[in-house]
C-alpha positions as a printed NumPy array, in Angstrom:
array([[ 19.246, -16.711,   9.172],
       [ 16.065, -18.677,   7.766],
       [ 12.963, -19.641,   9.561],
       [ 10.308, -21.95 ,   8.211],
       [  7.251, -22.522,   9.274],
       [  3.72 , -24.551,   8.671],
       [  0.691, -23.81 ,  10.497],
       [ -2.097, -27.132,  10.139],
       [ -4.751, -25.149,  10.578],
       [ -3.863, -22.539,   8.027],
       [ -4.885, -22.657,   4.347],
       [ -2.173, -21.364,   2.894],
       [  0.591, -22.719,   5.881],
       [  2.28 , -19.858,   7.432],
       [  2.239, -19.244,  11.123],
       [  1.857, -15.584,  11.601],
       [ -0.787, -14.293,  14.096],
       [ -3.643, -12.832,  11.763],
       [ -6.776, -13.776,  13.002],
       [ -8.671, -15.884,  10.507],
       [ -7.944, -19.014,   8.678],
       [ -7.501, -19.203,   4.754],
       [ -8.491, -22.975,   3.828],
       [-10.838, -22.741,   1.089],
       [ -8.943, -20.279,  -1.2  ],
       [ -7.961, -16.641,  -0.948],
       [-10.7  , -16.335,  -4.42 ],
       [-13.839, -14.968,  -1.989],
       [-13.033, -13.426,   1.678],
       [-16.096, -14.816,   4.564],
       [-18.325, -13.183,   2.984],
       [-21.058, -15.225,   4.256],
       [-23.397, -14.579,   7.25 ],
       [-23.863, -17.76 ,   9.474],
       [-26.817, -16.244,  10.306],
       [-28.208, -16.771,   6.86 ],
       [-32.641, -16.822,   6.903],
       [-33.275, -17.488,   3.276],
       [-34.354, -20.968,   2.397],
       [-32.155, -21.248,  -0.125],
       [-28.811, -20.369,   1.856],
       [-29.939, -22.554,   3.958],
       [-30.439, -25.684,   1.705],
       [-26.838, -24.179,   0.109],
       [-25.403, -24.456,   3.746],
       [-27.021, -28.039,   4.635],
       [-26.171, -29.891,   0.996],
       [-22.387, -28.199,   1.213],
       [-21.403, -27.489,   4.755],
       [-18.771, -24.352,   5.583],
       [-16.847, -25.452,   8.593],
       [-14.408, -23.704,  10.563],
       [-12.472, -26.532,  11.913],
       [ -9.408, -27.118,  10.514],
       [ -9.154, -30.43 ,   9.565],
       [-12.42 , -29.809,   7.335],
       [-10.759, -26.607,   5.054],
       [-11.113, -27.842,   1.412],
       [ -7.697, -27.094,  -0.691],
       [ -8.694, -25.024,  -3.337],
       [ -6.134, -26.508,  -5.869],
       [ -8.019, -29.664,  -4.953],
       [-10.836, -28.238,  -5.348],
       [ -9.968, -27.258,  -9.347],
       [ -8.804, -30.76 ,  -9.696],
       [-12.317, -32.219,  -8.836],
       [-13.564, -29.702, -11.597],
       [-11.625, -30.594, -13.708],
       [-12.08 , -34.398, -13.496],
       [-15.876, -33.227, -13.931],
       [-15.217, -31.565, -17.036],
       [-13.543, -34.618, -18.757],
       [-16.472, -36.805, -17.464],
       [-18.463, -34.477, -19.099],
       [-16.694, -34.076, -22.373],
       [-15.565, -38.274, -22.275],
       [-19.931, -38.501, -22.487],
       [-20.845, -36.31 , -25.102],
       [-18.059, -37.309, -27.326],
       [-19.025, -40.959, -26.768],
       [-22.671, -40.197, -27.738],
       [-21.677, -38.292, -30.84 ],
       [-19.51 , -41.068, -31.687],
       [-22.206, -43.876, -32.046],
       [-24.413, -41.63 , -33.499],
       [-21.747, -41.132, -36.532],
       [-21.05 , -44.982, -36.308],
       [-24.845, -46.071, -36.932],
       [-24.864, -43.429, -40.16 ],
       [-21.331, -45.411, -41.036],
       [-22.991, -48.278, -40.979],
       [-25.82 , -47.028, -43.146],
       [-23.761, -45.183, -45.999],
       [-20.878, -46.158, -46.174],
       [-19.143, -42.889, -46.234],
       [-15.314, -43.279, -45.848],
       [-15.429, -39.327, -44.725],
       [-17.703, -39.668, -41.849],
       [-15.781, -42.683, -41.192],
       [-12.285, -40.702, -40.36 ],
       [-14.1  , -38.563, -38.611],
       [-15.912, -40.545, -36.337],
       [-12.756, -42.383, -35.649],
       [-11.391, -38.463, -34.747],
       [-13.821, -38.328, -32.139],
       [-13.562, -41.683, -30.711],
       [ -9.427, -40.272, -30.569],
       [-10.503, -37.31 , -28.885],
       [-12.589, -38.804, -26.101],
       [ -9.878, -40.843, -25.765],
       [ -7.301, -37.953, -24.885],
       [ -9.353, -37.449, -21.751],
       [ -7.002, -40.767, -19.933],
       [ -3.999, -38.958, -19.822],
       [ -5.491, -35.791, -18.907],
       [ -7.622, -37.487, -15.978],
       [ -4.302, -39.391, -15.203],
       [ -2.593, -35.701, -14.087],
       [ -5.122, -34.5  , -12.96 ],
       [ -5.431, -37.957, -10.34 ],
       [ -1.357, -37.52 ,  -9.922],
       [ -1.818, -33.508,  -8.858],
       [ -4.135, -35.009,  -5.943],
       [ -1.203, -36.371,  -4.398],
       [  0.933, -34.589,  -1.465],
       [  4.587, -33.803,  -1.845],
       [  7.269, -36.555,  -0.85 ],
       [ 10.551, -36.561,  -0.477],
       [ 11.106, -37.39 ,  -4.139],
       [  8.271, -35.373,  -5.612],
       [  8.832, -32.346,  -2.881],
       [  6.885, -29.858,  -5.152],
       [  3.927, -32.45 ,  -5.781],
       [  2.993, -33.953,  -9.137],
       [  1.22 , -30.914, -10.845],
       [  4.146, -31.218, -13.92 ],
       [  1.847, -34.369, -15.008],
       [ -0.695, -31.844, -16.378],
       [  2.115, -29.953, -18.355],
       [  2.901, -33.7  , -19.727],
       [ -0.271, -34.088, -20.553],
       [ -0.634, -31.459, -22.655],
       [  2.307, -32.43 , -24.56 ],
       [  0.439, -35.615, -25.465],
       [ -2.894, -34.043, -26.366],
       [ -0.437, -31.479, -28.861],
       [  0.976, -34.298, -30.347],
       [ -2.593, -35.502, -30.715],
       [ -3.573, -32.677, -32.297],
       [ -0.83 , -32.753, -35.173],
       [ -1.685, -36.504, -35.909],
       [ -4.976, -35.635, -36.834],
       [ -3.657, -32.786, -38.811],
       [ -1.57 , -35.38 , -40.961],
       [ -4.834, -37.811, -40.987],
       [ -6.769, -35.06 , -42.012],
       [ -4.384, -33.829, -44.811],
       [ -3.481, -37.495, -45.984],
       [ -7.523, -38.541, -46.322],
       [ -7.937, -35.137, -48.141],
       [ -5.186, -36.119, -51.192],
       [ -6.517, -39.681, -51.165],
       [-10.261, -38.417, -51.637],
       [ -8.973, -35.885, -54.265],
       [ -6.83 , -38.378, -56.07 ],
       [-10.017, -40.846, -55.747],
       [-12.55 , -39.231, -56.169],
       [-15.815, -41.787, -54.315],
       [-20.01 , -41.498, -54.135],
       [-21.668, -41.592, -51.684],
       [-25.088, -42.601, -50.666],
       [-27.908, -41.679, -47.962],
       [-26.303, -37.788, -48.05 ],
       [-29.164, -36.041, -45.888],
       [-28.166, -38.898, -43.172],
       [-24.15 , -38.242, -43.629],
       [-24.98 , -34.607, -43.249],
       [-27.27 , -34.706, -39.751],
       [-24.084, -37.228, -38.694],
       [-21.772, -34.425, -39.612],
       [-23.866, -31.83 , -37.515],
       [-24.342, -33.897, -35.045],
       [-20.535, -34.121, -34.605],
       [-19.947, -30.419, -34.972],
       [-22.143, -29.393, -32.636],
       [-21.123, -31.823, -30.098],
       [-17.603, -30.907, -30.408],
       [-18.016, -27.372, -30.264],
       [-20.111, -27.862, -26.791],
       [-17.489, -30.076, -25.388],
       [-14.671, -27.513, -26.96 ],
       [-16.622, -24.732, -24.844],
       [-16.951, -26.32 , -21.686],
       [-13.488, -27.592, -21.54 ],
       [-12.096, -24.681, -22.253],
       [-13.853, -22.419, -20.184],
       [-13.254, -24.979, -16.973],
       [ -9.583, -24.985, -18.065],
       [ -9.215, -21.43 , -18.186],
       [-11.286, -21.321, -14.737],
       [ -9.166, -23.46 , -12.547],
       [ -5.889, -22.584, -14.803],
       [ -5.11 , -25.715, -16.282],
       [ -3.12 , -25.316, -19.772],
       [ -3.905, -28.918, -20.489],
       [ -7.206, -29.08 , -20.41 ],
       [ -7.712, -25.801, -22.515],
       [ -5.823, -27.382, -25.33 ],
       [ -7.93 , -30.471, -24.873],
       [-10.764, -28.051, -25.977],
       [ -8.792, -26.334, -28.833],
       [ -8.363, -29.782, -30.104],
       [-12.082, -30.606, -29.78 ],
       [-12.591, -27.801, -31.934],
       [-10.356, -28.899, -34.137],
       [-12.64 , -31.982, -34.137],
       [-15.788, -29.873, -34.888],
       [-14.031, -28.796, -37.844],
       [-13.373, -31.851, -39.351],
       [-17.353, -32.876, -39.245],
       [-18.065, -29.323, -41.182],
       [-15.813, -30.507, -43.66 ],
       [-17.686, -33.88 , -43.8  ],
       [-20.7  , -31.906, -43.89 ],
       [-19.025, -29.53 , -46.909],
       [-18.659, -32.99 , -48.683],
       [-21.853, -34.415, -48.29 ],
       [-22.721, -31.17 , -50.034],
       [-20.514, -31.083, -52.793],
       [-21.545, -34.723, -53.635],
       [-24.996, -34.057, -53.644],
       [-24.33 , -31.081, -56.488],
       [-22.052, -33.357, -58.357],
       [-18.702, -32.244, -57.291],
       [-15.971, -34.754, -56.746],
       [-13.636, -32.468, -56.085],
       [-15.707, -30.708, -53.316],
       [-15.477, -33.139, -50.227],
       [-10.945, -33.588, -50.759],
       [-10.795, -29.777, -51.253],
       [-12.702, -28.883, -48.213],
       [-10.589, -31.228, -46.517],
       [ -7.362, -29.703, -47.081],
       [ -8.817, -25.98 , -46.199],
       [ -9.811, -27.981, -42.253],
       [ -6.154, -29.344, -42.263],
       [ -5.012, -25.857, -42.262],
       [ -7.615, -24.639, -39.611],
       [ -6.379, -27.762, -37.423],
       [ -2.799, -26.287, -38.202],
       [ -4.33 , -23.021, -36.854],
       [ -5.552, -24.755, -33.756],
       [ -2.311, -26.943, -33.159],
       [ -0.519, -23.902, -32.978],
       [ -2.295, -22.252, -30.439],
       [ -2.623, -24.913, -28.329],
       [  1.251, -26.081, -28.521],
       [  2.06 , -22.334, -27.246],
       [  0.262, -22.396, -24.401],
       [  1.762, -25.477, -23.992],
       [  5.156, -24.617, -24.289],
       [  5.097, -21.334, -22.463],
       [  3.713, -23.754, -19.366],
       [  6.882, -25.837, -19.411],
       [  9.137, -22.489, -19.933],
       [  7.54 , -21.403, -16.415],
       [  6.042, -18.289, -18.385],
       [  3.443, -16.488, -16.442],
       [  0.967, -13.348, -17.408],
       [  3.081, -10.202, -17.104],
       [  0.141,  -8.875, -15.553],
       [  0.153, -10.759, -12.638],
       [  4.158, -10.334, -12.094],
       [  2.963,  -6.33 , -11.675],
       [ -0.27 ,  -6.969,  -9.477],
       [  2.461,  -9.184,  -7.504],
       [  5.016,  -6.284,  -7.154],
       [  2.399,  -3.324,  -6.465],
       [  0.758,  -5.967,  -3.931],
       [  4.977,  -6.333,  -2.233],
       [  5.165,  -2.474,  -2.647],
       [  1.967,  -1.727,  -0.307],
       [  2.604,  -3.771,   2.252],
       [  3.962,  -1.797,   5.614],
       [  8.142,  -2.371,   6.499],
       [  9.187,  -2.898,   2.562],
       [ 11.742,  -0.581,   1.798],
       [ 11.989,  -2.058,  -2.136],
       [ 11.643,  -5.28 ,  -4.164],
       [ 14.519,  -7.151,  -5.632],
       [ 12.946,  -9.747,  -8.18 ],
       [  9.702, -11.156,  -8.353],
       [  9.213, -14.739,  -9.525],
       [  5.973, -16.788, -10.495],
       [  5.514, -20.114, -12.067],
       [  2.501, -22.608, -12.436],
       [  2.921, -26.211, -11.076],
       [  0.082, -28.189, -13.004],
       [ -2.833, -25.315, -12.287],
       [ -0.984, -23.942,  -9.458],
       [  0.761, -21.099,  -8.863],
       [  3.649, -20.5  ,  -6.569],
       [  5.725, -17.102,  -5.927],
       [  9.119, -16.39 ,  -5.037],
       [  9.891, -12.546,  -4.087],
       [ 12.655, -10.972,  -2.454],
       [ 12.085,  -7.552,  -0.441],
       [ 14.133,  -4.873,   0.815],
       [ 13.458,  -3.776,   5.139],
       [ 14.746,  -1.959,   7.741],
       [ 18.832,  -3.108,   8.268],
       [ 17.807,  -2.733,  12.239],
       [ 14.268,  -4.496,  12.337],
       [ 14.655,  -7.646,  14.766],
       [ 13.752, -11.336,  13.105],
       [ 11.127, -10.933,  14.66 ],
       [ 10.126,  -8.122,  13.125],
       [ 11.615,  -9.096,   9.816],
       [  8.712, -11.845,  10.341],
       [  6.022, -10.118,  10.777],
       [  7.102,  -8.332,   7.306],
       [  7.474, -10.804,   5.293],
       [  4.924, -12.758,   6.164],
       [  1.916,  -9.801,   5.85 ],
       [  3.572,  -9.973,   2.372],
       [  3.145, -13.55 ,   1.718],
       [ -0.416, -13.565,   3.309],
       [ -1.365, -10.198,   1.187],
       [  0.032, -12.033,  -1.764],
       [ -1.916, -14.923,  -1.514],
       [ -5.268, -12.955,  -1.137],
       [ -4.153, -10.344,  -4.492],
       [ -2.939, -13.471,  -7.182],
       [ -5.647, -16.131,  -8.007],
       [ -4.838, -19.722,  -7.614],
       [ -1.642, -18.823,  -5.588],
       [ -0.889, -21.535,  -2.896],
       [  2.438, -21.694,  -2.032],
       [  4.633, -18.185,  -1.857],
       [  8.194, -17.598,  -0.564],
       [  9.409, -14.262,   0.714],
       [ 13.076, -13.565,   1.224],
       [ 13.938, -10.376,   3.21 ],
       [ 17.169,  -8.715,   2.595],
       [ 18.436,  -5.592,   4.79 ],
       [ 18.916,  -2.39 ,   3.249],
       [ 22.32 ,  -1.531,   2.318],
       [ 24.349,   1.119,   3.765],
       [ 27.682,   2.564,   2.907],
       [ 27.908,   0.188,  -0.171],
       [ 28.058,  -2.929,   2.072],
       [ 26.845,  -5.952,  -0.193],
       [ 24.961,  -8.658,   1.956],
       [ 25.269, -11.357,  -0.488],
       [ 28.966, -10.934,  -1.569],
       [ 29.668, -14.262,  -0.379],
       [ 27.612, -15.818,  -3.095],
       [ 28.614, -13.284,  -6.083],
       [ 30.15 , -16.684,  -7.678],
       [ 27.407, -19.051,  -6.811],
       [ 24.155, -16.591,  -7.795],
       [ 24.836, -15.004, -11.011],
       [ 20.951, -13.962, -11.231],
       [ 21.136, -12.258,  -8.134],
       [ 20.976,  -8.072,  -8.135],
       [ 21.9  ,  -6.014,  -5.054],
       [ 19.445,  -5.959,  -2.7  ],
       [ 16.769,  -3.132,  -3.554],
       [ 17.623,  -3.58 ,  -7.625],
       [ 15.382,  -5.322,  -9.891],
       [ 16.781,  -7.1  , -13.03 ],
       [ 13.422,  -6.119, -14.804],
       [ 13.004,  -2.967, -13.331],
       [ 13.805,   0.703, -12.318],
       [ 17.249,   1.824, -10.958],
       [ 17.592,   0.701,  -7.2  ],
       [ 16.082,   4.639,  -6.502],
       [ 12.961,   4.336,  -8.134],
       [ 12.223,   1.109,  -6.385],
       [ 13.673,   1.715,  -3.102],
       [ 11.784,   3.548,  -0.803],
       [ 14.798,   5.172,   1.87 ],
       [ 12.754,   6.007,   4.938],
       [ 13.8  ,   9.303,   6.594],
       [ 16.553,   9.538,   8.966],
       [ 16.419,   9.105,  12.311],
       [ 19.514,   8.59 ,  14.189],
       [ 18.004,   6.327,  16.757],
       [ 16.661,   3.869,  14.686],
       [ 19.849,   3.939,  11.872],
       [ 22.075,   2.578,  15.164],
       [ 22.727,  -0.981,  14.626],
       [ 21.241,  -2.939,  17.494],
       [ 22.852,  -5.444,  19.626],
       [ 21.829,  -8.334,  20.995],
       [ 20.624, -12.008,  19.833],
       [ 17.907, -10.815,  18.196],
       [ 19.734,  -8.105,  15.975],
       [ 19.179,  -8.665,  12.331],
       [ 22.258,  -7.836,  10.734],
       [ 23.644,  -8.936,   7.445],
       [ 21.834, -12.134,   6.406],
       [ 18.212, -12.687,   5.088],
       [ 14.963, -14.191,   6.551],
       [ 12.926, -16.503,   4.295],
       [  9.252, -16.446,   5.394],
       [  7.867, -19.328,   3.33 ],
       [  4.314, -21.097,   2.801],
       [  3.961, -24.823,   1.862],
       [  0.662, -26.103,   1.316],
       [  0.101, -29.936,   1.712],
       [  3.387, -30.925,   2.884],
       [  5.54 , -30.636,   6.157],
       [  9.532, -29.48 ,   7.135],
       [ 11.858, -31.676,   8.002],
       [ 12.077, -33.066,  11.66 ],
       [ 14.973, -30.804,  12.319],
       [ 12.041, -27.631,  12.01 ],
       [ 10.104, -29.553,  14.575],
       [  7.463, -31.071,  11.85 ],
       [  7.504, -34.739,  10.704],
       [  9.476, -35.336,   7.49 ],
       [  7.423, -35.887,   4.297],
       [  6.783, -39.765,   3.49 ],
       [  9.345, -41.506,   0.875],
       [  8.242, -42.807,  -2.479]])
């Protein structure tokens, strides 16, 4: 059978009886004394607020949105003041270089819209067309600012052979140079900062927003490389400088298209797959793990496991199981909001609980076996035998063959049929 649950008051929507709420994020426990008597917890406590109630729990996914909206405002503003200080030195010299790459800059503030679009779209709740949310227009985004990325490769390369096939001079040098600083510097701080926020809050997007500001910064050393050259006489010096950035950008595109990619393949860190399994493993009533599945949704993560219990634990029982797993999950994997835990009896005398759907779930191993894995003994733990609890138990509330599915939704609601409203159309 399958139960499903929400809980309003509950940060991360299950129903099961532990005593606390979880609504601003399983990344810090209460910590926090209400009886705080420094000043400065204080004035932290009056200008933020940390309420109990439930309708005032902050989401933390929404939470990493808001920071990274912040970041982009951020970036959008330095980017736009080291663009019109390169246009003013355009102005003044006349240098076709500085030129490119102020319009490179301008191009790169610019890639903050679609960002700041999914990031706006990943505020939204789940409908019944969306049911999962919008946190896939992040993953979109980064496709654009990739493609970004490669056409300023092919700028980059194309004003290189036109420089080197015509050769230019070019005047007021020291000015061209402090432009082409200017630029580096302020690309490299905006690079930083949007990379560090995008690795913070988990958001693939925004960290190749930041590889491709750096790719920026790179472009006004080669400007600056030029200016240089010229100023010794060499021609050659600003096209041939050029071509060596195209290759670093190539460098940069690269990374930033395979974090890309691996986002929209659903590829996670193996290292939280294991933290996941070890966190299944200690939690009291599982026998064993079948396979453990993570994926990121925009800069959220969300879990599906399957674990092995007792053949003769009750549903209720079953419950409580799988949802200390869920609840111990969300508290061991950062940025983990939504998790689903599927129970499965343990097998005895070879009986298969999901034969029935042998041609339907090709990816689906016996219950207790892993596809990634140990045999079904090494992950299996058989508890010792006692006769009276091996008897199958009768009565409504056996659990037999079947599964229970504990699951956690954050944001949304079941269907009416679960006793919740149904989600809104769209």
């Amino acid at each position: 059978m399958r139960q499903r649950q929400t809980a309003p008051g509950h940060g991360h929507g299950h129903g099961h009886g532990h005593g606390h709420g979880h609504g601003h994020g399983h990344g810090h426990g209460h910590g926090h004394e209400h009886g705080v008597t420094t000043l400065r917890a204080r004035v932290a406590h009056l200008l933020r607020p940390h309420s109990h109630e439930p309708a005032d729990k902050v989401d933390p996914a929404m939470e990493s949105s808001a920071r990274g909206m912040r970041a982009l405002w951020v970036s959008l503003a330095g980017l736009g003041a080291t663009t019109l200080v390169q246009a003013a030195v355009v102005a003044l010299s006349g240098s076709v270089a500085l030129l490119g790459d102020t319009l490179h800059n301008a191009a790169d503030a610019l890639t903050a819209v679609p960002l700041g679009i999914a990031f706006l779209l990943g505020r939204r709740p789940p409908n019944r067309r969306y049911t999962y949310g919008y946190g896939r227009a992040e993953d979109l985004a980064g496709v654009v600012i990739v493609v970004t990325i490669a056409a300023s490769s092919i700028a980059a390369a194309y004003a290189a052979i036109g420089r080197l096939l015509e050769p230019r001079e070019v005047s007021h040098l020291w000015a061209v140079a402090a432009a082409a600083l200017a630029g580096f510097a302020g690309n490299e701080l905006v690079a930083r900062h949007r990379i560090r926020v995008g690795r913070e809050i988990g958001s693939a997007a925004l960290v190749a927003d930041g590889l491709h500001a750096r790719a920026d910064g790179f472009t006004s050393l080669a400007v600056l490389a030029g200016a240089g050259g010229a100023a010794l006489g060499w021609t050659w010096a600003d096209p041939a400088v050029g071509l060596l950035i195209t290759v670093a950008i190539l460098m940069v595109l690269r990374q930033a298209a395979r974090e890309v990619y691996r986002r929209l393949m659903d590829a996670v860190d193996p290292a939280l797959v294991d933290r996941a399994e070890a966190t299944l493993r200690g939690t009291p009533g599982v026998l064993g793990l079948g396979q453990v599945r993570l994926r990121w949704i925009g800069h959220r993560l969300r879990a599906e496991c399957e674990v092995v219990v007792d053949p003769a634990a009750t549903v209720v029982e079953a419950h409580r199981v799988a949802a200390e797993a869920e609840h111990n999950l969300i508290h061991a994997i950062p940025r983990l909001t939504a998790a689903i835990v599927h129970a499965d009896p343990l097998p005895h005398d070879g009986v298969d609980h999901h034969a029935v759907l042998h041609g339907h779930r090709h990816d689906h191993p016996p219950a207790g076996r892993s596809s990634t894995g140990p045999s079904p003994a090494g992950l299996v733990r058989h508890p010792p035998a006692d006769p009276a609890r091996d008897t199958p138990r009768r009565g409504p509330n056996a659990f037999r063959a079947g599964a229970f599915r504990a699951r956690a939704f954050r944001g949304g609601a079941w269907p009416s049929r679960w006793g919740r409203a149904p989600l809104p159309r769209r």
